[in-house]
C-alpha positions in Angstrom: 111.8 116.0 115.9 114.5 116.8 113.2 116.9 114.0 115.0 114.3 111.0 115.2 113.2 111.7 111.6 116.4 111.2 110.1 117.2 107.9 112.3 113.9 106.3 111.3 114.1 108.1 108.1 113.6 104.7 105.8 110.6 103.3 108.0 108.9 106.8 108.0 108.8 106.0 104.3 106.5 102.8 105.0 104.2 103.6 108.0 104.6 107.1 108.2 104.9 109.4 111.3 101.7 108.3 112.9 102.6 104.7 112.5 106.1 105.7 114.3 104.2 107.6 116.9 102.4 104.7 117.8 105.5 102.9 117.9 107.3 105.0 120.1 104.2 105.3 122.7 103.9 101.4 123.0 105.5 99.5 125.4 106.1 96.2 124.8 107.0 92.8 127.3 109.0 90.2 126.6 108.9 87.0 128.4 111.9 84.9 128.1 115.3 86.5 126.6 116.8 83.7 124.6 117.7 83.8 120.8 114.2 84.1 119.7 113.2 86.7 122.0 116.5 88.6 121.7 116.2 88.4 118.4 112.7 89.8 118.2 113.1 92.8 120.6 116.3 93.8 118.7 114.1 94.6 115.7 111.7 96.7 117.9 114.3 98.8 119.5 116.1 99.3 116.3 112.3 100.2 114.9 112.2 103.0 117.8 109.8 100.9 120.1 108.6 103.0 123.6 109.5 101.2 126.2 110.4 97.4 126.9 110.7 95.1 129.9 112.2 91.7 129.7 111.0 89.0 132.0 113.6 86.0 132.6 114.5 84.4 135.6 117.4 82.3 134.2 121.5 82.9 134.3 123.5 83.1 131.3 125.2 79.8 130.7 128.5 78.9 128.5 126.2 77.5 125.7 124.2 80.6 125.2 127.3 82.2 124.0 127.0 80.2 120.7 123.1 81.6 119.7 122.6 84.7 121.3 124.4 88.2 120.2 123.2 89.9 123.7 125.2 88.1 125.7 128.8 87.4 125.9 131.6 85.5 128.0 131.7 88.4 130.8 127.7 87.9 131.2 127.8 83.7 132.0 126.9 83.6 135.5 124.8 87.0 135.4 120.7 87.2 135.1 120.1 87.2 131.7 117.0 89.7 131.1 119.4 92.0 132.4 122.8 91.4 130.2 120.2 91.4 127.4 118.1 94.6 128.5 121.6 96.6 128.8 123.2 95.3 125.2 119.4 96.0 123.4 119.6 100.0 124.9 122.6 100.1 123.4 120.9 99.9 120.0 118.9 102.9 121.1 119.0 105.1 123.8 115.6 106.6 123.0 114.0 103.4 124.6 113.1 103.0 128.0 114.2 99.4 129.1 113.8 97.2 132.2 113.9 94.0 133.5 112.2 91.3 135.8 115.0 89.0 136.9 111.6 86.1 137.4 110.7 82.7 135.0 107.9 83.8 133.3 105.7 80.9 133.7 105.7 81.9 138.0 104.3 85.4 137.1 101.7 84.0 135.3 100.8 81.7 137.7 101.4 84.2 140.6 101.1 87.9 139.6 98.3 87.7 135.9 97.6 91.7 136.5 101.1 92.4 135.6 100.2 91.8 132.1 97.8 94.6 131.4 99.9 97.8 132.1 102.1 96.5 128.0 100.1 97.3 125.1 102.0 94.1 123.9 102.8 91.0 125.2 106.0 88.9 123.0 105.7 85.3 124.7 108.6 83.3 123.3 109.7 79.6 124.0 106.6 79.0 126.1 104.9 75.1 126.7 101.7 74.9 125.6 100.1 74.9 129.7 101.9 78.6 130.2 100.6 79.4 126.4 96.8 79.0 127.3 97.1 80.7 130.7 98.9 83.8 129.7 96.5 83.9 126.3 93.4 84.0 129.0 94.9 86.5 131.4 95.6 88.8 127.7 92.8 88.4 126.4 91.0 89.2 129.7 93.2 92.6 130.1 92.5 93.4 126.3 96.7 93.3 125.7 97.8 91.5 122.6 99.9 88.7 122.7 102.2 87.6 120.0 103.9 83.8 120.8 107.1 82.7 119.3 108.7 80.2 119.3 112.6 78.6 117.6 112.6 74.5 117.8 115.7 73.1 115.9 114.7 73.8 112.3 111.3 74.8 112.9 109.6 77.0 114.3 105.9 79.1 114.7 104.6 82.7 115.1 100.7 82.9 116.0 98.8 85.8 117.3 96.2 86.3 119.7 93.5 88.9 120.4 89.9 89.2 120.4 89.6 91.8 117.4 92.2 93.9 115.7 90.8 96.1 113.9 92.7 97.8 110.3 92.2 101.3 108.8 95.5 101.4 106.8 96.0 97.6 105.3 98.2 99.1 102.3 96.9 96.0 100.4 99.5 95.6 97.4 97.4 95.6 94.1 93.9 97.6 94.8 91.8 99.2 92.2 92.5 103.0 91.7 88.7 104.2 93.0 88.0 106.6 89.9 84.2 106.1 89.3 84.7 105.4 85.7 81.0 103.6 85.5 79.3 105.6 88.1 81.2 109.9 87.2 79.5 112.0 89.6 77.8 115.1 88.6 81.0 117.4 88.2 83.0 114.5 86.6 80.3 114.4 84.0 80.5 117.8 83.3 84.1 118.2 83.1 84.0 115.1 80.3 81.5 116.3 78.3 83.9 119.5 78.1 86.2 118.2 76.2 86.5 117.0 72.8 88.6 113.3 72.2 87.8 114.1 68.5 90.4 117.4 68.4 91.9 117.7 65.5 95.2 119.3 66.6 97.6 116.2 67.2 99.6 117.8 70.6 95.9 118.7 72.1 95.3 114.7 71.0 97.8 113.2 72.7 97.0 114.9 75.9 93.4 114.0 77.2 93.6 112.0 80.3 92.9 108.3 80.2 89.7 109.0 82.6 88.2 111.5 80.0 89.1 109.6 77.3 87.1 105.7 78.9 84.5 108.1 80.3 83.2 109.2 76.7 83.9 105.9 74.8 82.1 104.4 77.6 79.3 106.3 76.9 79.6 105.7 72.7 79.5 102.2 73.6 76.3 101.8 75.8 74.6 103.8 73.2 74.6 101.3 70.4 74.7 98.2 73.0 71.6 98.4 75.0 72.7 100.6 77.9 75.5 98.1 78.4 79.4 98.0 79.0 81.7 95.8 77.5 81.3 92.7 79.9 82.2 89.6 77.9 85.6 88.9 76.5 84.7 89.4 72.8 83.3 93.0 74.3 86.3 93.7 76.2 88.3 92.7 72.6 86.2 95.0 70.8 85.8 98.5 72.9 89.8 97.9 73.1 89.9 98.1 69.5 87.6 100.9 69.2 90.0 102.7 71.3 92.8 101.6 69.0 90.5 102.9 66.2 90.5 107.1 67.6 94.2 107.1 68.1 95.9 109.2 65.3 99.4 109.0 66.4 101.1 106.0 66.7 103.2 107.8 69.8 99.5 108.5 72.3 100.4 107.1 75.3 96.9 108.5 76.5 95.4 106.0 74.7 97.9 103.3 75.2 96.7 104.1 78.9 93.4 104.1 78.2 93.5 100.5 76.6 95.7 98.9 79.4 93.0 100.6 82.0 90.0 99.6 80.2 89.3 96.5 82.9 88.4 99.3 85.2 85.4 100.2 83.2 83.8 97.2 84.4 84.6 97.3 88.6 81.6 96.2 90.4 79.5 99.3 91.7 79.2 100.0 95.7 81.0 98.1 97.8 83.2 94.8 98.3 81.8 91.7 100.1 84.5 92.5 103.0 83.6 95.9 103.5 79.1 94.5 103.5 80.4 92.2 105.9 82.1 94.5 108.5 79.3 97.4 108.1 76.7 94.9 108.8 78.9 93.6 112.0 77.3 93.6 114.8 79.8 95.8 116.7 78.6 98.4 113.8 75.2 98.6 116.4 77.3 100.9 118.7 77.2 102.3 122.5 79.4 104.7 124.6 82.2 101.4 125.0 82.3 101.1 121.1 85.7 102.1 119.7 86.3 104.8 117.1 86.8 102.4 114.4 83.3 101.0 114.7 81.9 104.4 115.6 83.1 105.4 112.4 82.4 101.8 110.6 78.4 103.1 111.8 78.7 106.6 110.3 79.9 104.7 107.3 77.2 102.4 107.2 74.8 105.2 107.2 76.6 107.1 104.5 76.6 104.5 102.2 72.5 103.8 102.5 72.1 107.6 102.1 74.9 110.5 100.5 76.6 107.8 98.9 74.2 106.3 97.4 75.5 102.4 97.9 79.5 103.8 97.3 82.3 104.1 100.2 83.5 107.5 100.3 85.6 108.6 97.5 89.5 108.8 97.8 90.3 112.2 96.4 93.5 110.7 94.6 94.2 109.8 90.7 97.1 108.0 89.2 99.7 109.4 87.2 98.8 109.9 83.6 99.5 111.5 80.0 97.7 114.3 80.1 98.6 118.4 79.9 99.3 119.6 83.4 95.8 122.0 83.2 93.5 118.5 82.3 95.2 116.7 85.1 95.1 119.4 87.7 91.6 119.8 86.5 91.2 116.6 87.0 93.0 116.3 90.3 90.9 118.9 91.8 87.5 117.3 91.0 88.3 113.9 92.8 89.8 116.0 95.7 86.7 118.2 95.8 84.4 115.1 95.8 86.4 113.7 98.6 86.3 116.3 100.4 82.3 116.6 100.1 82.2 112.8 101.3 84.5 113.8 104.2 82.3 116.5 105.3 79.1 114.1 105.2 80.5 111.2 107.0 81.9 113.7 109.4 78.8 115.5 110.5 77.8 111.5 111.2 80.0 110.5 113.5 79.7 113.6 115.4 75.8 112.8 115.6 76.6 109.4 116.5 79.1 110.4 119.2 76.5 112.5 120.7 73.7 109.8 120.7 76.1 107.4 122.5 76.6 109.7 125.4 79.9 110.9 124.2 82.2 114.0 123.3 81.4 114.9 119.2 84.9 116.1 118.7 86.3 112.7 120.7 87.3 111.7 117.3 89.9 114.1 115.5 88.9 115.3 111.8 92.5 113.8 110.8 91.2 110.1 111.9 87.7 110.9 110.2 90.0 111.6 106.7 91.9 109.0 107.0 89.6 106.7 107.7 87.5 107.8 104.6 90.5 107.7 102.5 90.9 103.8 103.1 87.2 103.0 103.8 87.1 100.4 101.0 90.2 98.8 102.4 88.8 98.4 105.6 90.1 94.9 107.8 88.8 93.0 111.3 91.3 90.4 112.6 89.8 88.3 115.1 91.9 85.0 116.3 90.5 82.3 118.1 91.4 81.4 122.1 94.6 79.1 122.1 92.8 76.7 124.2 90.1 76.3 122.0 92.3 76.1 119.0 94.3 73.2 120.9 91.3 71.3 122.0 89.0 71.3 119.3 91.0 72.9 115.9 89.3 73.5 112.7 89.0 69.4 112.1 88.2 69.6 108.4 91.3 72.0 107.7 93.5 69.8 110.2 92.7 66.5 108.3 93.1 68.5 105.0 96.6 69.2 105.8 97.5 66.0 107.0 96.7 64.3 103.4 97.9 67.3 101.2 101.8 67.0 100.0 102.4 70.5 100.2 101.3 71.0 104.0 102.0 67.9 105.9 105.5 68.8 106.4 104.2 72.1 108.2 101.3 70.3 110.2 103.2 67.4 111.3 105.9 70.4 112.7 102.8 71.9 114.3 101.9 68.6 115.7 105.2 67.9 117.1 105.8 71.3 118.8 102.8 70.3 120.7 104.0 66.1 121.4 106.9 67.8 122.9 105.7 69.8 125.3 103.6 66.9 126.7 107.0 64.9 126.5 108.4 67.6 128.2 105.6 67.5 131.1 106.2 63.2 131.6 109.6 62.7 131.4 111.0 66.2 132.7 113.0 66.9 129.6 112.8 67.0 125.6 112.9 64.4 123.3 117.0 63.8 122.4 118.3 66.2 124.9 120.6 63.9 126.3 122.9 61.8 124.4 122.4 57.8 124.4 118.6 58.2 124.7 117.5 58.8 121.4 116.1 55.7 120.4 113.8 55.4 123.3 112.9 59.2 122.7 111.6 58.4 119.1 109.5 56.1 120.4 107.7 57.6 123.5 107.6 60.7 121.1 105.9 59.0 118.4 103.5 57.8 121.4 102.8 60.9 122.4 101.9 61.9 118.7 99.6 59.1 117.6 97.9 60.0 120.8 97.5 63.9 120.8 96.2 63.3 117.2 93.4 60.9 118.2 92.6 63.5 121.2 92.1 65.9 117.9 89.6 63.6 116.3 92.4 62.4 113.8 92.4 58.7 114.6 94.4 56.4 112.3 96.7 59.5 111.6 100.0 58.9 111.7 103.4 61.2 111.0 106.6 60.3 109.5 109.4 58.4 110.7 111.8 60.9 109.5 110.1 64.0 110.7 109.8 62.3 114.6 112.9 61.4 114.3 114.3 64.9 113.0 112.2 66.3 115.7 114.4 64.1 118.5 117.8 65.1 116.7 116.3 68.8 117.4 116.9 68.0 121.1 115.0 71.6 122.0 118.1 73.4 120.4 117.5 77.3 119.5 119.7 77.5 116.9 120.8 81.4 116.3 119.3 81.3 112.2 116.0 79.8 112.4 115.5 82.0 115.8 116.8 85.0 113.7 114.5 84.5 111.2 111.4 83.7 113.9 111.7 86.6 115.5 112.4 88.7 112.5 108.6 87.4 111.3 107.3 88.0 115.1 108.8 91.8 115.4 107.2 92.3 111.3 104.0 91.0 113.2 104.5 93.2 116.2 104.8 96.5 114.3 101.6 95.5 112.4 99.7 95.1 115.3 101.1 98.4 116.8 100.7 100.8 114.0 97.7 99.4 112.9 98.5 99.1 109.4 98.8 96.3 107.0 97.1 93.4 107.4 98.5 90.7 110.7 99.0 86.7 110.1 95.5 85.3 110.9 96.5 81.9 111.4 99.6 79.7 113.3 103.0 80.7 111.2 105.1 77.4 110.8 109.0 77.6 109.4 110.1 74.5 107.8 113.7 74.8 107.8 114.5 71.7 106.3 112.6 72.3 103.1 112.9 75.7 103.4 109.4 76.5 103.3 107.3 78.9 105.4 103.5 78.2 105.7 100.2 79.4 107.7 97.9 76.8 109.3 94.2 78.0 109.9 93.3 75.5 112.7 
């Protein structure tokens, strides 16, 4: 293990060695190999991905030498999945590669149970007929499918599964869970231990920020009705009654104390997300349920009973002034507490294991932890078909973005990489693919536009002149930057969805590169 820890030694740092574990056990298909996919399963191979295959049926051709870095002038004339498959191992030898020399859009059509031995499916540069078929046949086989696609200066990323389901979504900003309003028992007493009125100035300056909110907290309610400082003018006035104790204008304690004083006032139990996913149906579990909502039902019972309307505590405090015994102290009493709430939701899911039918120790104590450690952080993706997105989107967001400045640009993009495929399907080629047509092109394509829109329910809608007749000057070009930069989102997307951690794109990614812009479309 010594060698793949210092080669992945940076990512380690981010999802750690169970997010690289999952990594290296998934195996991941990509259909098509042209910039965008190249581009995409470079950044997985690099990343230490298990296994890939790479399904392409086409020959490498003079003009892929100008956008694509895994192929060059010996490979024109060869199959291309497998000039690309042999340049990608090159990046790492620890992945298992093959490839299908076959167009992608005949194995869906011929062979759909290939698709369910991958754990991922990477579908790049697919038309929107091949994108509804292989999203059924995935979605069918439970395999998640991640589309890409690089059109001229634009480009989209969207996701599809049923349900992905989030322990570790590392949100950025998240309120440290110290129980300032609501100490437990032990908390209390080790509070009411110490004395914030100590006269020795060095003994002072070193009681913890906790201790410090805990007691003025308490000073507070008892001359304002049972109450904590709520309103602004309150907030204003406990701050300065902190200000008030300090006797040293050098206490960082209480310069902690003051900037942390918001938390006081956190809501009690839990967030609207987490009420939402307890009370989920898939929370009412059998023997096919999955450990996440086997544990989401030994959660829901812990909070109606040992946790008295609170998620299961952390165990973990941020760094503050304090003397090393306070904060140890201190350190072990939220570790303890976790470790009490551990122990409680444990014994749950075992019992609910065994009322399903199933093996109480199928679920690891090291899951159980974990999970408790990021219960209040809990997520649940689920995406919508891509046929029923296409047919009948989200009208009131769809007409939304059509009016509003700062999203029309993206939407008519997303409108367009549609009108093209259906130009695509009439005229047997894309709009301003060949020279001395362009003219015409706008037109049909503008067409095609007006139409799909009314087909949405959008009648009277109209697009730009200038972004049709951008999208013709396009002429279905990958260039090498914007496919770069698609399938550097798609392979960010990818290793989310693998690892399980942070929280996926719900929604169809568009790249403007013409205004530089990047923007997500809930349709």
């Amino acid at each position: 293990m010594a060698e793949p820890k210092i080669k992945y030694d940076r990512q380690l740092r981010i999802w750690g060695e169970q997010g690289q574990a999952a990594l290296e056990k998934a195996s991941v298909c990509l259909l098509n190999c042209g910039p965008t996919g190249s581009e995409t399963l470079k950044n997985l191979v690099l990343g230490g991905i298990g296994s890939i295959t790479v399904v392409d049926g086409s020959k490498v051709e003079v003009g892929d030498l100008g956008n694509n870095f895994m192929v060059d002038e010996s490979s024109v004339g060869e199959s291309k999945s497998k000039c690309v498959c042999t340049l990608l191992q090159e990046l790492n030898d620890a992945v298992k590669a093959k490839f299908i020399e076959e167009y992608p859009e005949k194995l869906i059509e011929t062979k759909p149970s290939f698709f369910s031995q991958f754990t991922l499916v990477v579908a790049t540069q697919l038309a929107e007929d091949a994108m509804v078929k292989l999203d059924k046949i995935c979605r069918d086989a439970n395999v998640t499918l991640v589309f890409a696609r690089s059109y001229g200066l634009t480009g989209l990323v969207r996701i599809s599964v049923k349900e992905h389901t989030v322990v570790e979504s590392k949100p950025d900003h998240f309120l440290d869970d110290l129980r300032l309003n609501n100490p437990w028992l032990e908390l209390k007493r080790f509070v009411e231990s110490l004395d914030i009125n100590v006269s020795d100035p060095v003994a002072h300056k070193h009681i913890p920020y906790v201790v410090i909110l805990i007691k003025m907290a308490e000073e507070w309610a008892q001359s304002h009705d049972c109450s904590l400082p709520y309103t602004r003018e309150e907030k204003k006035k406990f701050k300065d009654l902190l200000k008030s104790r300090m006797i040293g204008l050098d206490e960082e304690n209480y310069k902690e104390a003051i900037d942390a004083s918001f938390k006081l006032v956190a809501p009690q139990g839990i967030s609207s997300n987490l009420q939402q996913i307890v009370n989920d149906s898939c929370a009412e579990v059998d023997s096919n349920s999955s450990d996440y909502w086997v544990m989401v039902a030994a959660l829901k019972e812990f909070i109606a009973n040992e946790g008295g309307g609170e998620a299961p505590l952390e165990g973990s405090i941020p760094d503050m002034t304090s003397s090393t015994e306070h904060y140890v102290s201190l350190q072990k009493l939220y570790q303890a507490k976790a470790e009490v709430d551990f122990l409680a939701m444990e014994q749950r899911v075992r019992n609910i294991l065994k009322k399903i039918g199933r093996d109480p120790d199928n679920i690891s104590k090291m899951t159980i932890k974990n999970f408790c450690k990021n219960a209040r952080k809990l997520t649940v993706c689920r995406y919508r078909p891509i046929e029923e997105e296409f047919k009948s989107p989200n009208l009131p967001e769809l007409q939304k973005y059509l009016i509003d400045e700062d999203y029309s640009m993206a939407v008519g993009f997303y409108i367009l990489l549609r009108a093209v495929d259906r130009f695509a399907a009439n005229y047997n080629c894309y709009p301003g693919q060949f020279d001395g047509e362009i003219d015409e092109d706008i037109s049909r394509l503008k067409t095609i536009a007006v139409g799909l829109l009314g087909d949405l329910g959008c009648n009277g809608s109209t697009l730009t002149e200038d972004l049709i007749n951008e999208v013709c000057r396009f002429g279905a070009a990958e260039l090498h930057a914007v496919a770069a930069f698609i399938g550097g989102i798609a392979s960010q997307e990818v290793i989310k969805l693998i690892t399980k951690q942070f929280i996926p794109m719900c929604g169809t990614f568009i790249f403007n590169g013409i205004d530089h812009k990047s923007q997500l479309l809930s349709l």
